[in-house]
N, C-alpha and C positions, 0 to 999 in steps of 0.2 A: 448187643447181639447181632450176626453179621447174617446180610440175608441174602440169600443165594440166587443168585440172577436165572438160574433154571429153574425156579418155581415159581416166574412169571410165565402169564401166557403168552403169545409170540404176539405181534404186533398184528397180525392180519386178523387176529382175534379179536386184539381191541377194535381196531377200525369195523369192523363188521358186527359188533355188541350196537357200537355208537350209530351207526346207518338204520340196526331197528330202533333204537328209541326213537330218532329223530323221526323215522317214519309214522312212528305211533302218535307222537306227537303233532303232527301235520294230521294226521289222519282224524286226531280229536278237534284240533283246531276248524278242520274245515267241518267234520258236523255239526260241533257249536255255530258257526255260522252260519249253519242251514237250519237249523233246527231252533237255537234260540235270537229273538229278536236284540237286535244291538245294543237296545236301553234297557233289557234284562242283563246282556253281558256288563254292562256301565254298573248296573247297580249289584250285581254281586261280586263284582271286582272290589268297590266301593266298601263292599262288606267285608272283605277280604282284607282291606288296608284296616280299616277301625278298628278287627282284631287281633291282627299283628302289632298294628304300629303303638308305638309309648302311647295313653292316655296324658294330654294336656293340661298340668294343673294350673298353669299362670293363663290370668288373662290382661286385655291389653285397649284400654281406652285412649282414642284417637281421639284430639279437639284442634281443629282448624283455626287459624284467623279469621278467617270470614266463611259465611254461609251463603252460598251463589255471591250477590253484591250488595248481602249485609254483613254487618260486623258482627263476629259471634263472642256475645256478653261471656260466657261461658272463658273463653278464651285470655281476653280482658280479665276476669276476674284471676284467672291461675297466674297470669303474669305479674297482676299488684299483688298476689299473696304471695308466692314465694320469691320475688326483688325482694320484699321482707324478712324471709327465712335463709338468705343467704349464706351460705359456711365458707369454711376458708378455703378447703379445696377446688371453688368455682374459679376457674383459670383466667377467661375472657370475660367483661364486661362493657356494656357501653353506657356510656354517663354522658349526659348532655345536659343542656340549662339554658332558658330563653332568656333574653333579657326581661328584667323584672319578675322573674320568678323568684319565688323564696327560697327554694333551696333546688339541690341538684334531683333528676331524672336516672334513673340509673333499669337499665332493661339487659339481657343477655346479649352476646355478640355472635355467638356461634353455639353448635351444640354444646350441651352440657347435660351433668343429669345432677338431680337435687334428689336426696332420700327425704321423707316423712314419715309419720304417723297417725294411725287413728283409734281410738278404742281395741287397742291391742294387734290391727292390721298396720301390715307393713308395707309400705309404698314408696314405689320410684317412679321420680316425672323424669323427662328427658325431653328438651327442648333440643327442635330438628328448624334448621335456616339454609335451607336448599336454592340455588339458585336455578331460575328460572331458561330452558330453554330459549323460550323467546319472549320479549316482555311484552305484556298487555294491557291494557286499558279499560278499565270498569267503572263505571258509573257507581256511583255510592249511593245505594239509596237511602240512608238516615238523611244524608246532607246533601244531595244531589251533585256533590263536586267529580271530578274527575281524576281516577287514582292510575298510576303507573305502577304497575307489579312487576316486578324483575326478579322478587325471593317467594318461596312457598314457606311460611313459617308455621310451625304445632306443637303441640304439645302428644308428647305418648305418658298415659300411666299406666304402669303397669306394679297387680298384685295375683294372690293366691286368688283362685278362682271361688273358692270359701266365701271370700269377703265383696262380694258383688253387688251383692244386696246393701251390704252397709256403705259400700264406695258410691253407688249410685243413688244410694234415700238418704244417705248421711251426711258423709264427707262432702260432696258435691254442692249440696246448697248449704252447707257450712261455709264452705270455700266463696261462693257469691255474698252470703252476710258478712263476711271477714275482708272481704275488697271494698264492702260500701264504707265497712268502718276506717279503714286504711284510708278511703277517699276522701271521707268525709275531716279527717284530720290534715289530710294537706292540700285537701282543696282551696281554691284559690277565687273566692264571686269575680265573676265575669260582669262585663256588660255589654248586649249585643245590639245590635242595631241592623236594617234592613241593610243591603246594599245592592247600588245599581238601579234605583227606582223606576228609572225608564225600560228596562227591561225583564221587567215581572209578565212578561206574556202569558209564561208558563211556568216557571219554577219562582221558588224562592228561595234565597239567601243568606245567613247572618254573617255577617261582620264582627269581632268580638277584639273586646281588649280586658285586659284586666281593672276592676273598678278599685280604684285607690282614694277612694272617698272616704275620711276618716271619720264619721259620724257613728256615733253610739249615742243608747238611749243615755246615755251619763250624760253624756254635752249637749244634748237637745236643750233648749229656752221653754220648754212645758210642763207644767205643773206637774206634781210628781204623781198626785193622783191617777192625772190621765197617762200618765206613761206606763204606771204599771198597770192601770185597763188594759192598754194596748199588749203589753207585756205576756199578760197571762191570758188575751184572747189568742194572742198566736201560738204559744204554747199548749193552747187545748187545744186548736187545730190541728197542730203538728201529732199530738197522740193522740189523734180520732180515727184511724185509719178506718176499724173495723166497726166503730159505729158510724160512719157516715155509709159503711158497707150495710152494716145493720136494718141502717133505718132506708135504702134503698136511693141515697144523695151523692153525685159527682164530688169527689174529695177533690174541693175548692171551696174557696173562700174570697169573697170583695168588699173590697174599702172606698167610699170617695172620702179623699180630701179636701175641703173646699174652704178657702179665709182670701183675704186679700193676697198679694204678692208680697214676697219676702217675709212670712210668719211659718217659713221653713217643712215646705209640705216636702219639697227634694232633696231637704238631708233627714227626713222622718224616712222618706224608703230609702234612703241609704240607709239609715238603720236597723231596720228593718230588715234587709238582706246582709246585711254585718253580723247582725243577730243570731237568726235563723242558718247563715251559709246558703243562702240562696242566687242562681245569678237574676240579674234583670235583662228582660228586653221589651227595649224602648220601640213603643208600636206609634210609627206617625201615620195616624189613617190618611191624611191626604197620598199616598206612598199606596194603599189602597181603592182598585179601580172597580171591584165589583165585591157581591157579598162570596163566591166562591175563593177570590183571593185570601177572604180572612178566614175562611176554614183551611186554606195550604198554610199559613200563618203560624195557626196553630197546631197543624201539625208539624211544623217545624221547629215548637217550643220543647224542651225537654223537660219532665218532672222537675220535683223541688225546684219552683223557679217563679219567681214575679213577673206578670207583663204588667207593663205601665205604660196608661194613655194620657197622656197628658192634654189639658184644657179642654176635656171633652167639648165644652161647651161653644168651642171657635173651631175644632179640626177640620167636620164633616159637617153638610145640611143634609137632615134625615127629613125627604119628602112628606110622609106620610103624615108628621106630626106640627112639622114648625112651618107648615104653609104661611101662617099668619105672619110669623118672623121676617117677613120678606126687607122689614126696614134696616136688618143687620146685618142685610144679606152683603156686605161688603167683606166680611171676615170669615165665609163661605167659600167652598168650592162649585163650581158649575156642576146643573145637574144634570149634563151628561152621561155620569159616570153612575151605573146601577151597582151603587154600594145605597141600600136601605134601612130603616130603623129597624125591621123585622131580620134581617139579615146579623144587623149588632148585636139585638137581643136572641138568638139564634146561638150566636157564636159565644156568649156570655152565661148563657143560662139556657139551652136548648140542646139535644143530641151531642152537638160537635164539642158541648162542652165536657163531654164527660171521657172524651180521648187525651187521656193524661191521669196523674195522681198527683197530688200534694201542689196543686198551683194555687197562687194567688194571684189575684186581677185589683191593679190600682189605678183608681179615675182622678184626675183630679182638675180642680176647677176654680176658677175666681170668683165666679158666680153660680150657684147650684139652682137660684130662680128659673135660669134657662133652661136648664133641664125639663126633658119629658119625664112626666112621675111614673113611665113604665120603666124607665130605667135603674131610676130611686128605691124600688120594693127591693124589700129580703129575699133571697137568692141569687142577685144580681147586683145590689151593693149593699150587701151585708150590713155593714159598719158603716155610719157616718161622723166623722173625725172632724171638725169643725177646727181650724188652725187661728186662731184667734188674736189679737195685740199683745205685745209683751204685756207682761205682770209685774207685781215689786218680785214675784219669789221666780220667775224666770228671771228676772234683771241680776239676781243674787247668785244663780247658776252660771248667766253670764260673766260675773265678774272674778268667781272662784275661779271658770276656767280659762278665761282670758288674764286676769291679774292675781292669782292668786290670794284674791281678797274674802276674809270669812266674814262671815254675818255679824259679826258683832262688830265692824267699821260703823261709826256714825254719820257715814254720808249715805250709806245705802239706804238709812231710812227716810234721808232728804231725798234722795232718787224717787225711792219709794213713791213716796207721798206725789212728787210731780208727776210718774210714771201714771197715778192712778186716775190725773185727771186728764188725757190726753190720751192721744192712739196713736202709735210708734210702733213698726213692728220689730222682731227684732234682728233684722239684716240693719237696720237702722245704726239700730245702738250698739250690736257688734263692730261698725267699721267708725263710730269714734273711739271705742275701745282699742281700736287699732293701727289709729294716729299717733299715738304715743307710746314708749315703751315704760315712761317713767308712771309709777300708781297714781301719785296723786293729778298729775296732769292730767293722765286719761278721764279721770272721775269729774276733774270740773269743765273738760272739756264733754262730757253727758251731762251735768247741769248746766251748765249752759245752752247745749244743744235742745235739751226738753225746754227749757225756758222760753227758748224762740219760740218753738212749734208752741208753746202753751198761748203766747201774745198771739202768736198766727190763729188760733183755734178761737182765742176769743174773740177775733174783728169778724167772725161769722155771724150772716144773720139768723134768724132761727125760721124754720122753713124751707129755705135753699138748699138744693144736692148737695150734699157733702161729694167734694174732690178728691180724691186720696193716688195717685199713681198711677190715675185712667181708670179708678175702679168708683160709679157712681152709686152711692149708697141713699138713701131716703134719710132724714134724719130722724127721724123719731124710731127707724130701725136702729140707724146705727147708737143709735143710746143704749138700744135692747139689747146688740149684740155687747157691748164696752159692758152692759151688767154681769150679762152671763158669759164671761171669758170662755166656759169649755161646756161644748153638749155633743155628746155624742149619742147616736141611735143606732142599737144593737139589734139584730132578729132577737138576743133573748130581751128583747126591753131594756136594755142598763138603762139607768136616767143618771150620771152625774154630771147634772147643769148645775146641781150647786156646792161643785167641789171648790170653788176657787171663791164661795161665800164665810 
């Protein structure tokens, strides 16, 4: 239809229509501005957009790498869960691998985005690696080191806004139990150690390497009894969480070890943390200057994790108790330094021990006589493990796993029988087991080896210290200890002192 240019109006019409609106419109403008106050114009503007504008149905969670200058677990845990959910669409990746790890590292290189699910909600992560302005330097506080940030790395997830409820009470700490399990399968025990001794003024340290100690309860030299003691106490530990919650007790647990040298108290926690998947860190209190330093200590330990003090009874002088001690005091530190007994047991069994979950604490000792008996009580060393002389039925462990020899060779009972009247531990008779490759040499070269020590054992007088490795024993003890090969003392009471009868 063709429209006829004279049945517009002329132009001095339009222009002059358009000069009053705009006047009416200034005119409203400025008695809004007189009349209402600016943070009412704000909020009915405000009200203005929400009712025009689309309603919002996606929402959108943000999880940073770190939280000021901590690590944000949260974040951690989305990264080990979906590395595992990987599809083939995911373009960039970066895969790394230390030496001595078991297998490769593999984390995102750049953006990407991974879809999911959950109970019928549908979800997309999108990993965001921005680079930094200008790079900066943050102090870590889990670890106190000092970190260079030059990327801003997050995670977005984004779903229906329906499902809020369930992405935040559900999914989310799903996603944290599913990275411990992921962790806990390719984790790797550590073991750490202080470092830099002389300069603990104010922080502390660990040092870590991976622990490649092949010890398992299979190749331990002890009685099988006592092994699976040990066995199934740690195993109740480990599933005690919420009755040690229950019953209102720091979810930890302590061991002393204590036999002569070389009856393998330091491949028993290697096993121990083999076992379990726990790391150790090796705590030399001399390295400790006051009792505050061994509460930064342990804060510095991480859950699921062994501290081990070794030879308690030579590391530190604990004022307060071994005054009389003064004659041994050669194996001592000076006691300038305000690390105390109350301060040990403080850190052990006091407030500071209850910052942490699932640890264990292992003493161990040549001599437990030394010991102060406030240390000895249940709740502070739990379990007393008594590492004892070989046996004939450790010697037959030994031999299975070193020669592959079974029990039914008739020289193990010739061992045997020597083993039973003499005290050898068994670092001993492992390393003539390991003079030779050939079976039968190895075995007469341990009958002969007990032979000697039997002739040596009998040119003793009876009354005289027994001498054993620098460890001096009483004799009419050490008979009592050679009876009862294994006693261990339990908070619950166990008594098998006469498993090896």
């Amino acid at each position: 239809m063709a429209v006829s240019m004279s049945s517009m109006p002329p132009a001095s019409s339009i222009f002059a229509m358009y000069a009053s609106v705009s006047a009416f419109i200034m005119l409203i403008q400025t008695m809004l501005n007189q009349l209402v106050p600016r943070q009412a114009q704000h909020y009915l503007l405000d009200l203005l957009r929400r009712y025009f504008s689309p309603r919002a149905t996606r929402a959108t969670v943000v999880i940073e790498e770190r939280d000021g200058m901590s690590s944000n677990e949260v974040y951690s845990a989305a990264e080990t869960y979906l590395c595992s959910q990987l599809k083939p669409d995911v373009q960039r990746l970066k895969i790394s691998k230390r030496f001595k790890d078991p297998s490769l590292s593999i984390r995102f290189a750049k953006c990407e985005r991974i879809a999911d699910t959950h109970d019928g909600a549908a979800l997309e992560w999108r990993f965001v690696n921005e680079e930094r302005r200008k790079t900066s330097k943050v102090i870590d506080e889990d670890t106190d080191n000092v970190l260079v940030e030059s990327e801003k790395k997050y995670f977005e997830l984004s779903f229906d806004n329906k499902f809020r409820d369930k992405v935040l009470n559900s999914y989310l700490p799903l996603i944290l139990e599913r990275a411990k399990v992921i962790r806990a399968e390719k984790k790797v025990v550590k073991l750490h150690t202080l470092a830099c001794a002389a300069s603990y003024a104010s922080s502390f340290v660990w040092d870590s390497i991976n622990l490649e100690h092949p010890s398992t309860f299979q190749t331990l030299a002890m009685e099988p009894e006592m092994k699976q003691k040990i066995v199934d106490d740690l195993d109740r530990f480990v599933r005690r969480k919420e009755f040690y919650r229950r019953v209102g007790r720091a979810w930890k647990r302590g061991y002393l070890l204590y036999g002569p040298p070389g009856t393998g108290k330091s491949s028993l926690i290697a096993a121990m943390a083999n076992y379990l998947k726990f790391d150790i860190y090796d705590l030399e209190l001399t390295n400790v200057k006051r009792d505050s330093d061994l509460r930064k200590v342990l804060l510095r330990t991480a859950n699921r994790s062994i501290l081990v003090i070794e030879d308690i009874d030579c590391t530190v002088e604990l004022p307060e108790r071994k005054a009389a001690a003064a004659a041994d005091s050669h194996c001592y530190r000076p006691r300038d330094h305000q690390f105390t007994l109350s301060g040990l047991l403080n850190f052990i069994d006091g407030l500071w021990s209850s910052c942490g979950d699932e640890r264990i604490i292992v003493f161990t000792t040549n001599n437990k006589d030394k010991l102060d008996p406030a240390l000895l009580r249940p709740g502070r060393m739990d379990m007393h493990i008594h590492m004892s002389y070989l046996t004939p039925d450790g010697f037959n462990l030994l031999a299975s796993t070193y020669l592959d020899v079974q029990g039914d060779d008739p020289r193990l009972s010739e061992i045997g029988d020597l083993i039973k009247g003499k005290n050898v531990t068994p670092a001993e008779v492992a390393e003539e087991l390991m003079k030779c490759d050939d079976v039968d040499s190895s075995l007469d070269g341990v009958v002969n080896f007990l032979k000697s020590r039997t002739n040596n054992n009998n040119n003793r007088n009876d009354g005289k210290i027994i001498k054993d490795e620098g460890i001096e024993v009483d004799k009419a003890k050490h008979e009592d200890i050679r009876a009862k090969q294994v006693v261990v003392d339990d908070i619950d009471h166990i008594d098998i002192s006469n498993v090896t009868n």
